[in-house]
N, C-alpha and C positions, 0 to 999 in steps of 0.2 A: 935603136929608137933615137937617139943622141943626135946621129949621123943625119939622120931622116928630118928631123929637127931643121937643123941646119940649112940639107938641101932645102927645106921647105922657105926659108927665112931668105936664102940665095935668090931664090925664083919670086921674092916677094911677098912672099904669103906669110898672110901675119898670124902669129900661134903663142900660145899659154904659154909660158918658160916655168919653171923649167921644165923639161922633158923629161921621160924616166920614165919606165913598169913595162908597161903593156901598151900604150898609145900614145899619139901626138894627138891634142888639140886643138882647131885651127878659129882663130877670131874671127867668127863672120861679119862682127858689127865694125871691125876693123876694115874686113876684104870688102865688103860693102853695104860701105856709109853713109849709101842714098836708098836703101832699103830702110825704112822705118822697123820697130821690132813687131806693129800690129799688121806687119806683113813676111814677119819670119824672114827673118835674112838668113839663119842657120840652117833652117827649110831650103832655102834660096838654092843656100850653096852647097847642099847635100844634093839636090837635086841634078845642079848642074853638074858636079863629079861625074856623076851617073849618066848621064848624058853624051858628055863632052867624052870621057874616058872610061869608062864601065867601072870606075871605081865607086866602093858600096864607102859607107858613112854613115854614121846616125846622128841627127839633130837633138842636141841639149841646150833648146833656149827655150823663147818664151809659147813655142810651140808645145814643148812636152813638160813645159813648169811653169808658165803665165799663169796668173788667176784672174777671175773676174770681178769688177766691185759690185756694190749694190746695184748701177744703174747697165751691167752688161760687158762694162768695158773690158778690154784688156790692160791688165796689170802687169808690164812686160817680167819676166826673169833678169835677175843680174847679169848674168852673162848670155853673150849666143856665139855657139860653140859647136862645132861640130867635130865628133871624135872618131878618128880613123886608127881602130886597134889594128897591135902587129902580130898576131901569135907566131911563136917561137919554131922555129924550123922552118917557115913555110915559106917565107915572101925573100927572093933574093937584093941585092944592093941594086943591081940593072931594075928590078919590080918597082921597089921605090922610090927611084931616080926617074922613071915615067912617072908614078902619082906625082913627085913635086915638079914636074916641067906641064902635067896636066892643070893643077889648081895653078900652077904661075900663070897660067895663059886663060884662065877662067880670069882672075885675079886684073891681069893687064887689062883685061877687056870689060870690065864688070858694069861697063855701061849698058853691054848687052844681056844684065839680067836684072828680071824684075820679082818682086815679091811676089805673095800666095794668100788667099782668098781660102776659107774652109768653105766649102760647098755642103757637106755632112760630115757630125762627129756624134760618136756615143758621149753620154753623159761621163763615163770614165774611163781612162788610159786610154782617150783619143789618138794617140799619136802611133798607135797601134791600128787601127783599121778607120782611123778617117780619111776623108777623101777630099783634096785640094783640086785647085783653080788657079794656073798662074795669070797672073795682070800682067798688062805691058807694060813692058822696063821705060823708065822714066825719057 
């Protein structure tokens, strides 16, 4: 995880330090900092993973812990974060040495991604079967 770390920092991608357990976390509001957070930048770049390299992630910003105030808004989350677990045995140093040359090139590029729009969410644990909208990148 350490390792992985590193390469990820190598290739530019900006992540939580320290590293350690089971995952790396990756700074979305770092990677990109022209995505507002009422547009989920952690969304953004979980998405683009997926996309760009078949790599899966899940979003922990203000999409699955924003609240809203009295008048609708969002109330972004502290961090946006998107956490790429390692379980043990499985993924070898060539596995991810691709993920971190895939998010470096998401990352170099990040002009080419834009935020997300909810189109439909359940009233609870939205971030489970709601359903988004991307906007064009700035």
């Amino acid at each position: 995880v350490a390792r992985f770390g590193e390469a990820l920092q190598q290739h530019g991608v900006p992540i939580l330090e320290p590293t350690g357990g089971h995952a790396v976390y990756l700074d979305a509001k770092g990677a990109f900092p022209h995505i507002p957070a009422q547009e989920y930048p952690a969304q953004s770049l979980t998405v683009a993973l997926y996309a760009e390299g078949g790599v899966r992630g899940v979003e922990i910003g203000s999409f699955m812990f924003g609240k809203s105030d009295a008048s609708g808004r969002l109330v972004p989350a502290a961090l946006e974060l998107v956490r790429l677990a390692i379980p043990r045995r499985v993924y070898t140093d060539n596995h991810l040495a691709y993920v971190a040359e895939i998010a470096g090139e998401i990352v170099r590029h990040k002009e080419r991604y834009g935020g997300y729009r909810v189109v439909e969410a359940p009233p609870f644990l939205r971030h489970f079967t709601a359903k988004l909208a991307p906007l064009s990148p700035p």
